[in-house]
C-alpha positions in Angstrom: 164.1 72.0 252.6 160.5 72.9 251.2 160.0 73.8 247.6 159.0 77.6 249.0 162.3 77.5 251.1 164.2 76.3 247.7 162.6 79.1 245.9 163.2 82.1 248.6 167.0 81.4 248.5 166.6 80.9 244.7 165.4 84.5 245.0 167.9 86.0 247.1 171.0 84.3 245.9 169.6 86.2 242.8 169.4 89.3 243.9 172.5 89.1 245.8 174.1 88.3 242.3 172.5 91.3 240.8 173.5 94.0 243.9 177.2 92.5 243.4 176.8 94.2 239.7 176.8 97.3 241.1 180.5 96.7 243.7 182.2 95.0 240.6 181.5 98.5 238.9 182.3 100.5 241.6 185.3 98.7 242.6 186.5 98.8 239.1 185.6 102.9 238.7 187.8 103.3 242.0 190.9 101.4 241.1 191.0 103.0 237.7 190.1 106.8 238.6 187.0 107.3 236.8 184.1 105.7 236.1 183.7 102.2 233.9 181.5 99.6 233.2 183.8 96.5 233.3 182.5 92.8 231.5 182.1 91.1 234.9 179.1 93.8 235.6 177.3 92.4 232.7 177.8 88.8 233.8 176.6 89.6 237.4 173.8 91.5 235.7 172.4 88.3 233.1 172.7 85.8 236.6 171.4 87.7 238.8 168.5 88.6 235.8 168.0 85.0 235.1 167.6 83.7 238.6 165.5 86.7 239.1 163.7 85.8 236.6 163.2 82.3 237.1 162.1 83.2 240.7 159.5 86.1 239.0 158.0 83.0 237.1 157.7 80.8 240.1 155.6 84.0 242.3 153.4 84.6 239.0 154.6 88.6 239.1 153.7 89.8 235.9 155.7 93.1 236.7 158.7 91.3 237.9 158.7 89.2 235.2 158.2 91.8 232.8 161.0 94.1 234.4 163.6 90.9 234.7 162.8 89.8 231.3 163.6 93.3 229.2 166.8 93.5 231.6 167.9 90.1 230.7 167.7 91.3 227.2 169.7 94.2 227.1 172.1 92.9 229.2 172.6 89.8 227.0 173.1 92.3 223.8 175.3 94.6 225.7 177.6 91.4 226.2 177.3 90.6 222.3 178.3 93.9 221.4 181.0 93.8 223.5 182.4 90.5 222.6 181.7 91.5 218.4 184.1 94.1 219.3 186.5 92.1 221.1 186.8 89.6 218.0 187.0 92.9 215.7 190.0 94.4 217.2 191.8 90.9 217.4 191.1 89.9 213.9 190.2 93.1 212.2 187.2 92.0 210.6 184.1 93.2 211.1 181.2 91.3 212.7 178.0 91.7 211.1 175.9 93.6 214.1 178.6 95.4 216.1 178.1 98.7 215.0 
């Protein structure tokens, strides 16, 4: 395998990752009768992002880049925020952040 062979599935198993965001969502939405946002959407959203953005870096595409970068960062808060909750309704403290 070449190094640009190596990098085009790096690409696609990347976006593949990001597109199956978007069935975890909808197969959650549909099993519970309206629409949700379930935690295995943000996973699929920060790998897919990350390979993305690794592949972005390799094809020197400042707007890829850019784009997969700014993603990667919200999706990694929105998981934060969501875990800061989490550990607020188990323990009943407040985490610094959360609100």
């Amino acid at each position: 395998m070449t190094i640009e062979q190596f990098w085009l599935c790096a690409g696609l198993t990347g976006q593949f990752l990001f597109s199956c965001r978007f069935v975890v969502q909808w197969l959650s939405s549909e099993m519970s009768g309206k629409s949700i946002v379930p935690i295995a959407f943000w996973y699929f959203s920060i790998a897919g992002s990350l390979i993305l953005l690794s592949y972005a870096i390799h094809q020197a595409d400042p707007v890829f880049i850019i784009g997969q970068s700014t993603g990667f960062i919200i999706y990694l808060r929105n998981l934060m925020l969501i875990h800061n909750e989490r550990r607020q309704q188990y323990t009943g403290i407040e985490v610094s952040g959360a609100e």
